[in-house]
C-alpha positions in Angstrom: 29.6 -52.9 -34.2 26.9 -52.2 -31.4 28.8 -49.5 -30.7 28.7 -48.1 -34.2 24.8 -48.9 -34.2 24.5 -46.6 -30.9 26.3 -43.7 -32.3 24.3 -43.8 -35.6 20.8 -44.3 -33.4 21.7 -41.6 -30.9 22.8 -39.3 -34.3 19.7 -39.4 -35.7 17.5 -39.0 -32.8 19.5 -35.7 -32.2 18.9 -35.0 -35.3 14.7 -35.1 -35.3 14.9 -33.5 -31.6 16.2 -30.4 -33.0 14.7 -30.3 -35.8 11.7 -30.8 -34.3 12.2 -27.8 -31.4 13.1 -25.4 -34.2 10.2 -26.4 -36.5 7.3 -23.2 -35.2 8.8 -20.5 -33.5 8.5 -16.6 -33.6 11.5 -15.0 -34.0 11.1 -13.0 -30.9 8.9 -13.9 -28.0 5.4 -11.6 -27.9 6.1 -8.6 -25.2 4.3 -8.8 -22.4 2.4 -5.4 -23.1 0.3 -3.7 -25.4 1.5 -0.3 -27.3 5.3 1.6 -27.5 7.0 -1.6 -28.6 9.3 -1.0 -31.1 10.8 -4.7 -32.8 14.3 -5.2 -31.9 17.1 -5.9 -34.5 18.3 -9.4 -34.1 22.3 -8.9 -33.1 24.7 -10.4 -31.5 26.1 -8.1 -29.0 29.6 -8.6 -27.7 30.6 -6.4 -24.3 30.3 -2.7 -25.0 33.3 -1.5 -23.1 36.8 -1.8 -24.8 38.7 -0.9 -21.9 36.6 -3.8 -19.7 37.4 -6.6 -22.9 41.6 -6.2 -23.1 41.5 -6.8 -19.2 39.2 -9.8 -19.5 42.0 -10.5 -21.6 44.9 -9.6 -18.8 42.7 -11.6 -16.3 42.5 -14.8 -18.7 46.0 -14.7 -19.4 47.2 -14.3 -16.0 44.7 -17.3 -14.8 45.9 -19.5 -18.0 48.8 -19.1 -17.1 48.6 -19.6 -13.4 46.3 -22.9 -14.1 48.9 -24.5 -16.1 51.8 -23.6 -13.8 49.4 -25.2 -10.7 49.1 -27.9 -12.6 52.4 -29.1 -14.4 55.2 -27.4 -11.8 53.3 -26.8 -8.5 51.2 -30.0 -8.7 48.8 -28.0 -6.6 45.1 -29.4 -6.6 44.4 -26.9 -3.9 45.8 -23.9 -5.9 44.2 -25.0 -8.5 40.8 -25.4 -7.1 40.7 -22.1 -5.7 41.5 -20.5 -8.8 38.6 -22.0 -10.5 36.7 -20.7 -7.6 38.2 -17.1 -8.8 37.6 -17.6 -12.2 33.7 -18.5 -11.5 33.7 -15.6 -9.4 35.3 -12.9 -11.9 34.2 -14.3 -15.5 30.9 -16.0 -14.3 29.2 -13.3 -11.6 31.2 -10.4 -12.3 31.0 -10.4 -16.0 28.0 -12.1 -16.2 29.5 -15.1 -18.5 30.8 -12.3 -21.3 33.2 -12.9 -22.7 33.1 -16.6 -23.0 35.9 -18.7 -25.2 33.0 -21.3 -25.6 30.3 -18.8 -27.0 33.2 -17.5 -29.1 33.1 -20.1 -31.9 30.4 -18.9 -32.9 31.4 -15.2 -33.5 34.3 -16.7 -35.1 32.4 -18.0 -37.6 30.2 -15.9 -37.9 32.6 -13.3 -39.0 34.4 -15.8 -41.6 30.7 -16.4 -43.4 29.6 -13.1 -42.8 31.6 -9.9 -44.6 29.2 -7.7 -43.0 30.2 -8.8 -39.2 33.2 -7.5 -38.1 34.5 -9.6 -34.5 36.4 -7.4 -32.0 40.0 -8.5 -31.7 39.4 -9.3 -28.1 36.7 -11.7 -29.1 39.0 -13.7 -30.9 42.0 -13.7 -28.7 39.6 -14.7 -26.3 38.6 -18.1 -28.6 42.3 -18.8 -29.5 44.1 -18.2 -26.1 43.0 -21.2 -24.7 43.2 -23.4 -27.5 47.0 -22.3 -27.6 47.5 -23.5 -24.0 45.5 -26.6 -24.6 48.4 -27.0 -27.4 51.1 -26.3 -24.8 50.0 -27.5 -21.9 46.7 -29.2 -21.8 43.3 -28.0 -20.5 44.6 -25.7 -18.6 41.4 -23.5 -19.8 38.6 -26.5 -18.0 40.8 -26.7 -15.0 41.3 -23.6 -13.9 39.5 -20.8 -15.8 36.5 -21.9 -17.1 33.2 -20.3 -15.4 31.1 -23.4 -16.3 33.1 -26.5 -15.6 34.0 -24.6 -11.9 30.6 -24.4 -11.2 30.3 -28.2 -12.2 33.5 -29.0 -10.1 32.2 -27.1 -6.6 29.0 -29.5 -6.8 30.3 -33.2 -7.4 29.5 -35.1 -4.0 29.8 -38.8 -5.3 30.8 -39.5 -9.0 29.9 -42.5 -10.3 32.2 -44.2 -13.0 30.0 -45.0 -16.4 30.7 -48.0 -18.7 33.3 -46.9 -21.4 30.9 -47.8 -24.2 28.4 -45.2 -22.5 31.0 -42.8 -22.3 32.5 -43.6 -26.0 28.6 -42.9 -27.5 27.8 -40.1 -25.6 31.2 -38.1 -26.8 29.8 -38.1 -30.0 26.9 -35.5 -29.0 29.8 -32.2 -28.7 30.5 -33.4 -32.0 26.7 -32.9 -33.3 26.2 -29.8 -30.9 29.7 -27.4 -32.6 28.7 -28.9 -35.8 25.0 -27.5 -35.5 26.3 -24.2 -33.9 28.9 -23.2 -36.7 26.0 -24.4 -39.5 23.7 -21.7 -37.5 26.4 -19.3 -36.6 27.2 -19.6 -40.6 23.5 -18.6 -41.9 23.6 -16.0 -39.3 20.1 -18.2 -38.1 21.0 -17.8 -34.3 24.2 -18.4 -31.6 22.4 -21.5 -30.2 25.8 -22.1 -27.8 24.3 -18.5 -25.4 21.1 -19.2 -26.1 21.2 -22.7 -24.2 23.9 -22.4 -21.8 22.4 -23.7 -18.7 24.2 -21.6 -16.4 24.2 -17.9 -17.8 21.0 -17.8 -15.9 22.4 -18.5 -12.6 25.2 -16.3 -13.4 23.1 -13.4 -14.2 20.7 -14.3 -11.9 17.8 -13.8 -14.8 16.9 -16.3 -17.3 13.6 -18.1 -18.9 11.8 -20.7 -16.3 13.3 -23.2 -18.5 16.0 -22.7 -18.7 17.1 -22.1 -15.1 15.3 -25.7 -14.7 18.1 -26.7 -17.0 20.4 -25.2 -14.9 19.4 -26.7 -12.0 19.0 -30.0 -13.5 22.9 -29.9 -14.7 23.8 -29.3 -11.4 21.9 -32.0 -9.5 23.3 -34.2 -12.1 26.5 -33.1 -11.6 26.5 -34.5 -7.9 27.1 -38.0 -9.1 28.0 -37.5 -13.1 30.8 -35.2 -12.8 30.8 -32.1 -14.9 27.8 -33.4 -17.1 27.9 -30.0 -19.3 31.5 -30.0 -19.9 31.7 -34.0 -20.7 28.4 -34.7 -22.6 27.6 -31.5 -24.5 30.5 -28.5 -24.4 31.2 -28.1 -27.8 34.3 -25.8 -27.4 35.8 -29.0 -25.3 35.8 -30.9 -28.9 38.4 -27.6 -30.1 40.2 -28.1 -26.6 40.6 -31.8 -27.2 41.9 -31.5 -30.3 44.8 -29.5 -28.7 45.2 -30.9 -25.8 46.0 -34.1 -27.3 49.3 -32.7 -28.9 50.3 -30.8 -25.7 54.0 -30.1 -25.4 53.4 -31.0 -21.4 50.6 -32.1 -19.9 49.3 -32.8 -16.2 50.7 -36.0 -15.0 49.6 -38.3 -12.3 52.9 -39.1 -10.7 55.7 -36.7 -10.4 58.8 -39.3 -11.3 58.5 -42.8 -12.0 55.4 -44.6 -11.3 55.2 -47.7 -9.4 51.8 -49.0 -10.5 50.3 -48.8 -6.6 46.6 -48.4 -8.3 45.9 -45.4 -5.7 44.6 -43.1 -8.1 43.3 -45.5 -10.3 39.5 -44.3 -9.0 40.5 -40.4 -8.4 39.7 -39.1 -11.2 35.3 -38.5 -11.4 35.7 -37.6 -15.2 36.8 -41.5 -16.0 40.3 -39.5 -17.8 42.7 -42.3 -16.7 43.8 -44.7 -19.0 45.1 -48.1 -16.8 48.2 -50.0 -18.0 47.3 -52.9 -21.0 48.2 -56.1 -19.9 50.9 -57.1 -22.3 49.0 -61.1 -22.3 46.1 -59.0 -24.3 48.3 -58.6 -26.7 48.9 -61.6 -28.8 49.8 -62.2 -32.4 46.0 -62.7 -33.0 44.3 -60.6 -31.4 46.6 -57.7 -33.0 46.0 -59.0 -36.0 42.7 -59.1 -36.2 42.1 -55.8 -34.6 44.3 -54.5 -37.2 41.7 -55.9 -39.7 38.9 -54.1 -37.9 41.0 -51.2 -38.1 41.7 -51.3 -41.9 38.1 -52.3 -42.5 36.2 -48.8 -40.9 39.5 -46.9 -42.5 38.1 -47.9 -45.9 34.4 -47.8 -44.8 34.9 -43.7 -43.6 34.2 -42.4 -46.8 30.8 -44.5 -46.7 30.1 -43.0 -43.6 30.6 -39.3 -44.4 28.4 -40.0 -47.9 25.6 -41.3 -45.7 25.8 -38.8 -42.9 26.1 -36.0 -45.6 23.1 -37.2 -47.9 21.4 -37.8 -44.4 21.8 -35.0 -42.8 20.8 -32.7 -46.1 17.5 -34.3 -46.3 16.6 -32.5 -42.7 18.1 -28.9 -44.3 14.1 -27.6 -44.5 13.6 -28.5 -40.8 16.6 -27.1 -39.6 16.6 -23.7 -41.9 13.1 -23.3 -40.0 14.9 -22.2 -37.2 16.3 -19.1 -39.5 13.9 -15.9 -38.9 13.8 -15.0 -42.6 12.8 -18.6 -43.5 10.2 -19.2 -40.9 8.5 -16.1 -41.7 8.2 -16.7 -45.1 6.9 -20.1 -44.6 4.4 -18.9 -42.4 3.2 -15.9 -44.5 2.9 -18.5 -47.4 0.7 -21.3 -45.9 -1.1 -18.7 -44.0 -1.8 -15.5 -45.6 -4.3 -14.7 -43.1 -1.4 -14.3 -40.5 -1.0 -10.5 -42.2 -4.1 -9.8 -40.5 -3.0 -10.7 -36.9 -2.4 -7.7 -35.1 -0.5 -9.5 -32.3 1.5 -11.3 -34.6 4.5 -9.1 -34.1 7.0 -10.6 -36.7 4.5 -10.2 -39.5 3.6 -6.5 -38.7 7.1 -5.4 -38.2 8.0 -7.1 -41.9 4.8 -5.4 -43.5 6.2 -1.9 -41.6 9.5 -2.5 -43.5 8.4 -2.2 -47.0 10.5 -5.3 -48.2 8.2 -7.3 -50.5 7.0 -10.8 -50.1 9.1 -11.9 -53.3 12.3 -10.1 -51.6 11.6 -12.1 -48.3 11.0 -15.4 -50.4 14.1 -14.7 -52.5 16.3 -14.2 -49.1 14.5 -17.4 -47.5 15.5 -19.4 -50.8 18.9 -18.4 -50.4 19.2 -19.1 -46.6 17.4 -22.5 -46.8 20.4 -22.9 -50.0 23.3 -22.7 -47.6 21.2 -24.7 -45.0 21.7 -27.5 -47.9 25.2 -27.1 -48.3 26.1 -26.7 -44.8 23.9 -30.2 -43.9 25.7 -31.8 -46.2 29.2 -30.6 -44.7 28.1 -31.2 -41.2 26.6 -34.5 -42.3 29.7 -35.5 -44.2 31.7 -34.2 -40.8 29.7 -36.8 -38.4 30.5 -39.1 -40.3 34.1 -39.0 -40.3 33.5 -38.7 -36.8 32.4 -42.1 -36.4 34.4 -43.7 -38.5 37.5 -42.6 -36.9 35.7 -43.2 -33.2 35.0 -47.2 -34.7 38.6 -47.2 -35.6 39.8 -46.4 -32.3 37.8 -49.0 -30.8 40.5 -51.4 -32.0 43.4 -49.3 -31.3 45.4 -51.1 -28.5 48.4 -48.6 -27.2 51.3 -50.2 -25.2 50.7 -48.6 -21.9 53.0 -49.6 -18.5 51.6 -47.0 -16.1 48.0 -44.7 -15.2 48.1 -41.8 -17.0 45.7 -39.1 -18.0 43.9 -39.4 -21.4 45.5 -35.9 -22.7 41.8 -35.0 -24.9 40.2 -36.1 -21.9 41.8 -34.7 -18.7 40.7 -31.6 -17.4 44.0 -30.6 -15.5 41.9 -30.5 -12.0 44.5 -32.0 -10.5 42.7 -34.8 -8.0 44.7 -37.9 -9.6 48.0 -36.1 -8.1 47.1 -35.7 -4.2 46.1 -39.9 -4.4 50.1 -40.3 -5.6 52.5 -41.3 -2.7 55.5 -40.5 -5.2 57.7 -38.2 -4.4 60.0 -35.8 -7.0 63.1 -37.1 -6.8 65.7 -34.2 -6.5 68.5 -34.2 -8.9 
């Protein structure tokens, strides 16, 4: 139960932070001079040269496929290592973080909600690729060709192992972070996953004050909380997780039989490795009575979705703020005056468009509309997610040996070089 309390408290203090950031913005930041400026047409861009997406493609392939082959057959951490190395290199500095798998959810949906938006093929090939090699053969994608988790990897100097309740609660955030950037990805309000990843800055070596503090910050964290992004916020590692979980073959610690020596029982800096479960833990009782627990969030999960749904759709206003159609109406309602405001560049470009105030009001009303419908699908979605993360709270598998956690692992490979186990040849 404490554990349900934290996720619900940590929910709804996400919840009034973003809210809250969104709440009195301009759509576009004032330029920094005086005459020629023309306002810009907010797009989403994807990479301009055809030719330069299909062998992104040929490069991710080839680096999927290498990563799961270093992992699975070679049992390489080295090989694997330096190809995360190339992969930071190629997708991070080269191509300047475009195109991204993680980013790509929201095109995706984006172009499902939107008629009007037609994706590129590459751009989805690009989100689906490594969600089919999580299905096949794990992360493959966060161990070895992900420009954000390398970058993560290079800096960890002494990770420190959290409490599982701490790391339990704060899985739930990923959650709340993909379900807030389909719902704005959806309204076509803003792709929130670019606009705060904390290392496109360093990658393009350009990016807001801020945001290359943030950078920075994840980094510094990163020396002693391994791959903070990837583990506390990445909402594409939700998708991957999902996947990975099913994987026909996965990374294992031990290539044969393992003899329970406990020698990579601190390896891995992600916390990824389940132990054995001491078969004493397991009486008649207390499997009974976690079985009870069980049964009892089961039936309480569609409570949990109605609260999180009728919850969540009482902070639709706040969060359709953060749509440029509905913050400018807003604003041009409460204060008329604005219209007078020669630097006020949103509300000079909308009285140069000829669109009316009733056509901007009716486009607002039907933005802040789906804002309603989405909350309450998001809402409805968190929800289920903590009931299901209650119920396996009291899910005790029969476990003999360490192994990785399959949504959990990222395929780096550490936990193998700590195994004195040998192949056995056949």
């Amino acid at each position: 139960m404490k554990r349900l309390l934290s996720f619900i408290i940590l929910f709804l203090l996400l919840i009034t932070l973003f809210s809250g950031s969104y709440a009195q913005q301009q759509r576009f930041p004032k330029p920094e001079f005086e005459s020629g400026y023309k306002q810009p047409d907010p797009t989403t861009p994807e990479p301009r040269n055809a030719g330069m997406e299909w062998f992104d493609f040929v490069v991710l392939a080839g680096v999927l496929g290498l990563a799961a082959w270093l992992a699975i057959k070679k049992r390489s951490r080295r090989g694997i290592l330096w190809l995360s190395v190339f992969a930071m290199v190629y997708f991070g500095f080269i191509r300047l973080g475009c195109i991204c798998p993680i980013g790509a959810v929201q095109n995706v949906t984006l172009g499902l909600f939107d008629p009007a938006y037609k994706i590129s093929l590459t751009i989805l090939v690009f989100f689906l690729l490594p969600l089919i090699f999580a299905l096949f053969y794990g992360r493959a994608f966060c161990g070895g060709a992900c420009p954000l988790g390398a970058i993560q990897d290079l800096v960890i100097i002494k990770p420190v192992s959290v409490p599982s309740w701490v790391r339990k609660t704060l899985a739930f955030i990923p959650y709340l972070y993909l379900g807030l950037a389909i719902l704005f990805a959806a309204t076509a309000t803003d792709f929130i996953i670019c606009r705060y990843d904390p290392f496109i800055g360093i990658f393009r070596m350009d990016a807001p004050y801020l945001m290359i503090i943030l950078g920075i910050s994840f980094l510094l964290l990163g020396t002693v909380f391994a791959r903070p992004y990837c583990r506390v916020l990445c909402p594409y590692g939700v998708i991957l997780s999902w996947m990975s979980r099913f994987s026909g073959k996965h990374l294992t610690i031990t290539p044969d039989e393992c003899i329970n020596c406990r020698l990579c029982e601190n390896s891995c800096p992600f916390d990824a490795i389940d132990h054995p479960i001491d078969k004493k833990l397991r009486t008649e009782e207390s499997v009974k009575k976690n079985r009870r627990r069980f049964t009892l969030f089961l039936f309480l999960i569609p409570v949990f979705m109605m609260i999180g749904g009728f919850a969540l759709s009482k902070a639709h206003i706040f969060l359709s703020r953060a749509n440029p159609d509905v913050y400018l109406a807003e604003l041009m309602i409460e204060h008329p005056e604005v219209k007078e405001d020669p630097d006020n560049i949103d509300v000079q470009e909308f009285l140069k468009s000829g669109k009316s105030m009733d056509e901007l009001v009716q486009e607002a009303s039907i933005v802040r509309g789906k804002f309603k419908t989405g909350s309450w699908i998001l809402g409805a979605f968190l929800g289920l997610v903590i009931g299901v993360m209650a119920m396996n709270q009291f899910v005790m598998r029969e476990r003999d040996t360490y192994e990785p956690n399959r949504s959990n692992c990222f395929s780096c490979g550490r936990c193998m070089e700590y195994c004195p186990v040998k192949k056995k040849s056949k």
